[in-house]
BAFI-3210 file (N, C-alpha, C; in Angstrom, 3 decimals, decimal comma, padded with zeros to 6 digits):
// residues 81
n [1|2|3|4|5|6|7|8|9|10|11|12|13|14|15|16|17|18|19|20|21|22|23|24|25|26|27|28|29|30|31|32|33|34|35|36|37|38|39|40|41|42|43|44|45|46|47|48|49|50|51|52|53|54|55|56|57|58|59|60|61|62|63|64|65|66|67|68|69|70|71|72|73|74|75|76|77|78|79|80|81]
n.u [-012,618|-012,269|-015,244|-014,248|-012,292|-014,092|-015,522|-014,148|-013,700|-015,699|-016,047|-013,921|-014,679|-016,963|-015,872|-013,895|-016,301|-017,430|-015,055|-014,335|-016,866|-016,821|-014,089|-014,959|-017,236|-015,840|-013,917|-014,883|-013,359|-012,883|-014,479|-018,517|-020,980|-023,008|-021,896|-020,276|-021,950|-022,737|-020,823|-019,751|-021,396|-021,793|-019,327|-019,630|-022,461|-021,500|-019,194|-020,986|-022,403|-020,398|-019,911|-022,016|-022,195|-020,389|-021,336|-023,045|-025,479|-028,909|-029,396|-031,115|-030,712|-027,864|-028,146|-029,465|-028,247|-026,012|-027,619|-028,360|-025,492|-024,925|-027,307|-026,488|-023,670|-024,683|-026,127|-024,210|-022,323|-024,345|-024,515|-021,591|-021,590]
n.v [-057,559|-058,241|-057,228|-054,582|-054,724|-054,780|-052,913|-050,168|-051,095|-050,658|-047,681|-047,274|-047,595|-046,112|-043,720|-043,549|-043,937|-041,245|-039,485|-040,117|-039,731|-036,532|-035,985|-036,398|-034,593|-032,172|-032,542|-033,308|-036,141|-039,472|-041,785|-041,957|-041,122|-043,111|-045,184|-046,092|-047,268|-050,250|-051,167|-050,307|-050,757|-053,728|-054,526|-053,209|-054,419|-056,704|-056,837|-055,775|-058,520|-060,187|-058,679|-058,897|-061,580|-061,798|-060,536|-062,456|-062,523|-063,392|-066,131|-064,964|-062,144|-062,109|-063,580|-062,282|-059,683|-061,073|-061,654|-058,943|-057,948|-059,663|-058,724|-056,481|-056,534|-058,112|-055,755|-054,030|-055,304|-055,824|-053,043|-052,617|-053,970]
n.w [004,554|001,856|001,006|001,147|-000,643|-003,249|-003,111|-004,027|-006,359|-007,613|-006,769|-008,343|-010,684|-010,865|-011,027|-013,206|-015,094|-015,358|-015,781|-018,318|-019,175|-019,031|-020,095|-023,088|-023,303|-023,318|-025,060|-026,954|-027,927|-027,669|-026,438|-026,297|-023,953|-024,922|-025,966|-023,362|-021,860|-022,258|-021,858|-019,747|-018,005|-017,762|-016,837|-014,287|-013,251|-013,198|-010,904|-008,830|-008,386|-007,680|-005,184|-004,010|-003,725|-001,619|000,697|001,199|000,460|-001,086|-003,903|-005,505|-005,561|-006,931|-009,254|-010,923|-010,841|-012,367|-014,790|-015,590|-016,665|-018,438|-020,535|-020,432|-021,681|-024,323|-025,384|-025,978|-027,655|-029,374|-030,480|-031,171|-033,247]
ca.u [-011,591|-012,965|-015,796|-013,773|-011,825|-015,327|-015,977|-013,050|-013,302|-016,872|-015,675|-012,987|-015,524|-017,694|-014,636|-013,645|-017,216|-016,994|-013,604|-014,387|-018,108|-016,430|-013,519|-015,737|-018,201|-015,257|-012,893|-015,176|-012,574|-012,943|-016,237|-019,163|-021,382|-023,639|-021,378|-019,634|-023,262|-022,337|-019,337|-019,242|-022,692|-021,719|-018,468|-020,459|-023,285|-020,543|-018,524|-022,437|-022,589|-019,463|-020,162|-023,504|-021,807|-019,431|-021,871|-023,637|-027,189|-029,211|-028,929|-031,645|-029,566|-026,653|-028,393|-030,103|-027,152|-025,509|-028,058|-028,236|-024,557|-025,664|-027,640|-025,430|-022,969|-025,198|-026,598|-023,171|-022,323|-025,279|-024,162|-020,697|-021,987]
ca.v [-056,990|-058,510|-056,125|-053,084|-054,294|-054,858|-051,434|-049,892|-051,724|-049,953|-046,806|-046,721|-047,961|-044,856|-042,778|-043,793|-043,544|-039,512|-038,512|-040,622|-038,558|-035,072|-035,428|-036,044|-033,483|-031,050|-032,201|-034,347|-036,884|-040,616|-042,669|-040,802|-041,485|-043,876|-046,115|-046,537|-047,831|-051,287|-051,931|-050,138|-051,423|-055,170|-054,466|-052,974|-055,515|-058,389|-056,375|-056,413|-059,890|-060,326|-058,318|-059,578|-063,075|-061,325|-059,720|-063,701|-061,817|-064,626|-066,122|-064,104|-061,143|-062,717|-064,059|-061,240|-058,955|-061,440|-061,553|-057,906|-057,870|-060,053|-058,046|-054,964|-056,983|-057,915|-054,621|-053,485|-056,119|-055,005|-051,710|-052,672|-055,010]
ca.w [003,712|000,071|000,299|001,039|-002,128|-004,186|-003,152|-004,158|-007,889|-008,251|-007,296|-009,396|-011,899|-011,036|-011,810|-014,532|-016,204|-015,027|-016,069|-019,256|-019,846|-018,773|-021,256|-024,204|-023,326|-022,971|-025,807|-028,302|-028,286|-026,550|-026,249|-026,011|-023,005|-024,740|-025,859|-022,709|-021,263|-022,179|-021,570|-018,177|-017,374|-018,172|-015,607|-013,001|-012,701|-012,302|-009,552|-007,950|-008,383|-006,291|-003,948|-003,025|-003,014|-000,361|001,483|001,552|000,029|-001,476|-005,200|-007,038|-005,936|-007,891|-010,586|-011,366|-011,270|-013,651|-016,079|-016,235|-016,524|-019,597|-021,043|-020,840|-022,534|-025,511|-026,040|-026,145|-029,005|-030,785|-030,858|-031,991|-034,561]
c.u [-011,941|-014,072|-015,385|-013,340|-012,917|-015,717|-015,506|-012,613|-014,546|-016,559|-014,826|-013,984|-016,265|-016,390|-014,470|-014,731|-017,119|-016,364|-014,268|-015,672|-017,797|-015,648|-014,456|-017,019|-017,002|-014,637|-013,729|-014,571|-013,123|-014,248|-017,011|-020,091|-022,177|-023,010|-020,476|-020,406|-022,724|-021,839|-019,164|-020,163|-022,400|-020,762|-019,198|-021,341|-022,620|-019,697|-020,079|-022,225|-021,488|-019,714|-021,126|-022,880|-020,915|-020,093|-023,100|-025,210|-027,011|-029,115|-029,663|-031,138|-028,456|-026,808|-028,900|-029,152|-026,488|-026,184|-028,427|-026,484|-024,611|-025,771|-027,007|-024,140|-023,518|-025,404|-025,099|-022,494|-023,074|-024,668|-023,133|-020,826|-023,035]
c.v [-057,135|-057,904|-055,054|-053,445|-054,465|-053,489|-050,334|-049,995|-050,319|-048,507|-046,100|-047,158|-046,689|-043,533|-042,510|-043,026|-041,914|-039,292|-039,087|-039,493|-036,943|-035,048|-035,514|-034,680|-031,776|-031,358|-032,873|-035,615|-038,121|-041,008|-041,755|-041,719|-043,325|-045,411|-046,923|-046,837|-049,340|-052,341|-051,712|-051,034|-053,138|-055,289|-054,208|-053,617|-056,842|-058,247|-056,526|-057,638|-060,360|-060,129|-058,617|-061,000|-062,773|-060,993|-060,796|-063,270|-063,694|-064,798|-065,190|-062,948|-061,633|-062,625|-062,573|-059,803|-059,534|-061,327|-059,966|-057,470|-058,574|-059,367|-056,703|-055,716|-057,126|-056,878|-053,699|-054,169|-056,197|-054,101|-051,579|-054,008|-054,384]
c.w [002,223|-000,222|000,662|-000,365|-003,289|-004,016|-003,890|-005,821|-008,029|-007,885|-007,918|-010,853|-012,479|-011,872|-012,740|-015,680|-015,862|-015,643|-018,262|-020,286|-019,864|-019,910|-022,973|-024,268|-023,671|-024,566|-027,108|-028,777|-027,127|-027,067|-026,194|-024,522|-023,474|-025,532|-025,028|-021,989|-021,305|-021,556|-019,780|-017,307|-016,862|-016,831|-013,941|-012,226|-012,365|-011,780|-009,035|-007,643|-007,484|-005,348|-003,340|-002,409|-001,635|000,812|002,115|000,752|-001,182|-002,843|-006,105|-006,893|-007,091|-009,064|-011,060|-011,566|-012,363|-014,980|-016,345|-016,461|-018,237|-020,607|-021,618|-021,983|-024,251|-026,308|-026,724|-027,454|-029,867|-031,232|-031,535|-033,220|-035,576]
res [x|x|x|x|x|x|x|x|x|x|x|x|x|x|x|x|x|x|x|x|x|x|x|x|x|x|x|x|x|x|x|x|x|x|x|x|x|x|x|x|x|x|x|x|x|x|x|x|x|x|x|x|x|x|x|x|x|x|x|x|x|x|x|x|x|x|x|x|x|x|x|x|x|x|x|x|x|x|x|x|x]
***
């Protein structure tokens, strides 16, 4: 049941980034794609990281989702800095 709902986060995650890249392409208004790299990225790799722990997969899965989860975060605090 906790990875149907880990599933369930990421594709509302996927969603989101869609509706989010369509209305700016359409209206100019909102985020543009590449600043919602980040932020979504950073979310996405630490729903992974759950879900591997759910799914029992071993730690350098984990870790390695976290630290790109990391990374997306930083780059994303570059960008707004």
């Amino acid at each position: 049941m906790t990875a149907l709902l880990v599933d369930l986060v990421l594709l509302v995650l996927a969603i989101e980034a869609a509706l989010l890249c369509v209305r700016h392409a359409r209206t100019g208004r909102g985020p543009a794609p590449r600043e919602l790299a980040g932020l979504l990225g950073a979310g996405v790799f630490l729903t992974l990281a759950v879900r591997f722990a759910v799914a029992g997969l071993s730690l350098p899965w984990i870790g390695c989702s976290l630290a790109l989860a990391g990374l997306a975060h930083l780059a994303d605090l570059r960008r707004r800095l």
